[in-house]
Every structure is written in C-alpha cells, then in structure tokens.
N, C-alpha and C positions, 0 to 999 in steps of 0.2 A: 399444529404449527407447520410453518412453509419450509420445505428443502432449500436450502441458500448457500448462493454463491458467495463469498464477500469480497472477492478480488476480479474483476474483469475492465478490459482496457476500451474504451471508446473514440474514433477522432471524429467528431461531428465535423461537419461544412465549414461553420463559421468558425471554429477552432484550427482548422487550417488555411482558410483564406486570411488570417489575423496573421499564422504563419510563414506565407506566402508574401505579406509585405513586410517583413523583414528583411533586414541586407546585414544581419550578421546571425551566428548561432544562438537562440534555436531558429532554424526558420524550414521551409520548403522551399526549393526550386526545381521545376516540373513534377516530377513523383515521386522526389526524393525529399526524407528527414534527414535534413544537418545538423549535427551536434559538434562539439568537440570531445574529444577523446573517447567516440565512439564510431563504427564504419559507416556509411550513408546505410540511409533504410527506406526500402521502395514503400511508398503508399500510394497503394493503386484502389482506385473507386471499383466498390463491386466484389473485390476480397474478403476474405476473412481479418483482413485489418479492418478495412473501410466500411465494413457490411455496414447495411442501414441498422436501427435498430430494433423495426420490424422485422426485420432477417433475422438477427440476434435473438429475438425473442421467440420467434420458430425453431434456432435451435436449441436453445435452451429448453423450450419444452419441451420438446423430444428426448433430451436427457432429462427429464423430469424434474430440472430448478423451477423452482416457485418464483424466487426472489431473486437476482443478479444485482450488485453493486459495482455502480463503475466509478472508476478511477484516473483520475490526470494522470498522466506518464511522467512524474516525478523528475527524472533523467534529462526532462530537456529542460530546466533549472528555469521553469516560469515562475518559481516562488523565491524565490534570489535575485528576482531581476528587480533594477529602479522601479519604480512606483508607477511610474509613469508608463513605463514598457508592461509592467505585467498587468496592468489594470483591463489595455482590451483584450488580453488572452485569457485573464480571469472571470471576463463578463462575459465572453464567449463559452466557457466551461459550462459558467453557473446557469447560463441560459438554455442549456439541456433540460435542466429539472423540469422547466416549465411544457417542456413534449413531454414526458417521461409516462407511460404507463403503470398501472399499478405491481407490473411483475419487474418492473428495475427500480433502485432508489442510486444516488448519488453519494460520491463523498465530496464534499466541498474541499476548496484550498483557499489559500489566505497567504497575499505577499508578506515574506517574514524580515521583507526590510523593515521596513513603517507598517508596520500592521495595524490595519483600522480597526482594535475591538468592539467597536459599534456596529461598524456594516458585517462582522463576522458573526456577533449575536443574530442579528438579520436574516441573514444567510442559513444559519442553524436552524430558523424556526421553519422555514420553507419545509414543510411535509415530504418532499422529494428527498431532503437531504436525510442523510444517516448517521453523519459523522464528520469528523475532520481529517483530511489526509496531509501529512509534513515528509519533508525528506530525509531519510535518516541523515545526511549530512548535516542538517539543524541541529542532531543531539549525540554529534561523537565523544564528548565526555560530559560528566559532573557540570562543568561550568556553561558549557552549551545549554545543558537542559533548563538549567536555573535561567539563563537569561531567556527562552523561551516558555517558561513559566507561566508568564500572566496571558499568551494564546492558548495554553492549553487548560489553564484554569477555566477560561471562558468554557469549551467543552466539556470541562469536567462538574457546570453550574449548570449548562443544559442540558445534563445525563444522556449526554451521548456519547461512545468512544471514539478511540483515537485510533487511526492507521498509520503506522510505522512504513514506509517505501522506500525503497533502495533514491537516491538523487542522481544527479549528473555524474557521472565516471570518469575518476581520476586521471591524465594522463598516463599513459604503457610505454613507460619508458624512453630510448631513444628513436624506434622505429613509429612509425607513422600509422593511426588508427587503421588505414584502409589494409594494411598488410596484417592486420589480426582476422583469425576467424569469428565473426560475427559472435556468438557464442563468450567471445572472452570478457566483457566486462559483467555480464550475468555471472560468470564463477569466478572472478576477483575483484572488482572493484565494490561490485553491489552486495556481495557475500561480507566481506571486511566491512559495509558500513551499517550493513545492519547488524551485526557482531558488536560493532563499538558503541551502538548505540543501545543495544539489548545491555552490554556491561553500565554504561550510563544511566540506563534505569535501575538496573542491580543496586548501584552505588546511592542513588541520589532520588530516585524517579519519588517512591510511597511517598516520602517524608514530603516532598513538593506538593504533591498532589494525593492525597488519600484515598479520593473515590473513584478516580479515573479509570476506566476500563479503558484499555491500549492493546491493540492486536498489531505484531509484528507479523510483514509478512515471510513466508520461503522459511517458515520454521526459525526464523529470527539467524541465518545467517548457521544453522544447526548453534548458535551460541552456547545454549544451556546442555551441549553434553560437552562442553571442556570442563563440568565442574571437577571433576578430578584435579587436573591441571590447576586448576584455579585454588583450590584448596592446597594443593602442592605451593604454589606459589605464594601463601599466606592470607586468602581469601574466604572465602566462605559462600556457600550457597543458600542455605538458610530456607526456613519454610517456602514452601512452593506457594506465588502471590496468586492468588484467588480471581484477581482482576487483571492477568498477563495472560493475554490468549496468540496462537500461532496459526497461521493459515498454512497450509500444504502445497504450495503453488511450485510446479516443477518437481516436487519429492513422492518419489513409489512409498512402498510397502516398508521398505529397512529403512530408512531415515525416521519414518512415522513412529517405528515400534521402535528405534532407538530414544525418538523423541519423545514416548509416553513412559518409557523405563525410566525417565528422570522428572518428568514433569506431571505423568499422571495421563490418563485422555481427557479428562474436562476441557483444558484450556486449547485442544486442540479443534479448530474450525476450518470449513471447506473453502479454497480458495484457488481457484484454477488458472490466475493471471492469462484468460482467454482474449484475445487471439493469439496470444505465444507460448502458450500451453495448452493441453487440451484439459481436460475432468479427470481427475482418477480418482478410484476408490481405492484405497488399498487393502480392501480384501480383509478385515482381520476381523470381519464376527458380525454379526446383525446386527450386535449390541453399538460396535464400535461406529458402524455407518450411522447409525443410528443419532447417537453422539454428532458424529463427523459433519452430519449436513442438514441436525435440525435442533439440538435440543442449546448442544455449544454456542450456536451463530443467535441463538435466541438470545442465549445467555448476556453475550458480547454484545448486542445491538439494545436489548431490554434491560441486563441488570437483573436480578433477582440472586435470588441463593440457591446455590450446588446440591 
C-alpha cells in the first residue's frame, strides 16, 4: 500500500485566471488572493504556492508520498457562490484531474447552492477523483447537515469519502483583516468551524448517512478532546465511529497523542495541508507511522474493516 498524503493545496493556471476576472471576493489582482475576512495573500508563479505540479511531485517523492490529494481552498467560498459564478471556477478545478499523474488524485467540489446531483455522480466516477471536498460552514449544526444530505448521500453511494475543510473566515471583529496576522483565521475562525461541524456530525451525521466515511481535517478543530466538557455539559461521546477519520495538517506530536488518547490511532490519517504546512511525523513508534501514512488513508479512501 502507498504512503499518502490526503490534504495538499494546488492553484492551477486556469483556476486563477478564472480568479483574475473577477471584480469582487474571491478573486486575484496581480499576485494577490482577495478574500474577505482574511489578509491578501501573495500568489507568486514558481513558489511553493504556485509550484507546478511536476515540481510538486518531485517533492513529494523526496518525502516519500506515493499518493498526494489535492484540495480546493475552501476559504475562498467558490462553493457558496451563485451557480453561475462558481461553475467556471469549478470547471476549472475539475479540469486538473484530466493532467493528473498517477502519484496525485483530486478531491472534487460541488456548488452547494443548486447542486447538480447528476454532474456530481459524473464528477465522482472520473478515476482522478478520490472524493468530495465541503466546507465546514455547510455543516455547522444538525439542521445544516440534514439539508446537505442528499450531496453527501451521492458520495456515500459511490463509496468514496468525504473531506471536512475549514470555509471562508468569519469577519474579526471591528478591526480590518489586513491588521491581523496572517496566521489568525487558521486558529479561530477555521478552528471553531470545524469544531461545529465535527459536533454536527456527533449529533446527526450516522443516523443521515450510515456508510459514509468523512475525514475532518487539522484533527477536526482538536474537537473530540472537549469530550469531558461535553459530558459535563449533558452530552455524551459514545463509541468511537469507525468511519470518522482525522488528518494532522498543522498538529506536532501532543495534539496527535492527545488525539489518539480519545479516539484511538485508526482514524488518524496523514495530512500536511502543503504548501502551508510542511510533513510531519510525529514520531510516536513505527507502528504508529505506519498507521499514519498508509494503512489509515487506505482505510479512509477504500473502506474495509479495522
């Protein structure tokens, strides 16, 4: 079985020139990504943003990934947008697959205004694709999940999983994006929304969907170590679901070991959210790497039994 990544970030050409003719958020102007409630973000050709994905895949083998899955950037809210606007930033995404080598596969996205569940079965069956990617803003409670239900059924009929991503970031209060450090919507806004969407599965997700394999990513927000609190509160955590797995994207060694102290290392899988993170291993046993970046991701991506 192949060493796999399951979180890395890609901006193809036609994904930014689609960008580029835009005149409101999300868009590019010169080598800047604009968002709202986030600071600009340079994308320079040639970087470790912009790398080609022959580059990419040079480095990667060099860390000895097999596999790297890439990911739309969630945060610049292409899957919330009208129909009409996200369609060419969508065909633009999905039209990577079609270069794709055998050492990356894709996760596809689906606008979740009007979701076409026809062109999304479509979409799933393309061999490059691995899965479905949403933004955690799609499932911050119980009732979000449910009304996004019959997209995720669709995935959960073509036995593929599902990727949980942080979405566009909240406005920061009265002071203006550019006066944060770069850094602060990755530990509060996209922290808290995958939190509330890992509780929104808690609460609602099985009973929706039974078969579903769904991997949050950045440890789901460290969600599942408030179950203390959560219990304190009148909650419950209840058997550890079999089909909820967590990627490691940004988290060392103590968030890892805190996070298998509650949930086990099964459902832990490697996810490096590269170029804005790098790889790490956290070190905790041969066995555990072992787990971490081949048997887990198998798991998550195949399906089978623990």
């Amino acid at each position: 079985m192949s060493r796999t990544d399951v979180h890395q970030h890609a901006w193809p050409d036609a994904l930014v020139e689609q960008l580029r003719r835009r005149s409101q958020s999300p868009r590019v102007v010169g080598d800047r990504l604009l968002l709202d409630g986030e600071p600009d973000f340079v994308l320079v050709a040639g970087d470790g943003v912009r790398a080609t994905l022959a580059d990419r895949r040079a480095i990667d083998v060099a860390d000895g990934v097999d596999l790297a899955l890439l990911s739309l950037s969630s945060p610049l809210g292409i899957e919330t947008l009208a129909p009409e606007e996200a369609a060419p930033l969508l065909d633009a995404w999905h039209g990577v697959a079609d270069a794709l080598e055998p050492g990356h596969g894709l996760w596809a996205a689906v606008n979740l205004v009007e979701p076409d569940l026809d062109s999304l079965r479509t979409t799933l069956a393309v061999p490059a694709v691995r899965g479905l990617q949403v933004p955690a803003t799609a499932l911050l409670d119980p009732a979000a999940l449910e009304r996004l239900a019959p997209v995720l059924a669709v995935v959960e009929s073509a036995d593929l999983p599902l990727l949980v991503h942080p979405g566009p970031a909240a406005a920061s209060g009265s002071s203006g994006a550019g006066d944060l450090p770069g850094w602060w919507p990755a530990l509060t806004s996209y922290t808290a929304q995958l939190t509330a969407a890992w509780f929104a599965w808690h609460v609602a997700g099985r009973a929706l969907l039974p078969d579903l394999r769904i991997c949050f990513v950045a440890l789901a927000g460290l969600a599942p170590l408030h179950h203390e609190r959560l219990v304190a509160r009148g909650g419950q955590l209840g058997a550890v679901d079999r089909h909820v797995y967590y990627d490691t994207s940004s988290y060392g060694p103590r968030a890892v070991d805190a996070m298998v102290r509650v949930v086990g290392i099964d459902p832990i899988v490697h996810g490096s959210d590269r170029p804005y993170a790098l790889p790490r291993d956290p070190c905790l046993g041969d066995a555990f790497t072992q787990a971490l970046f081949v048997n887990n991701p198998d798991h998550l991506l195949h399906g089978g039994t623990r």
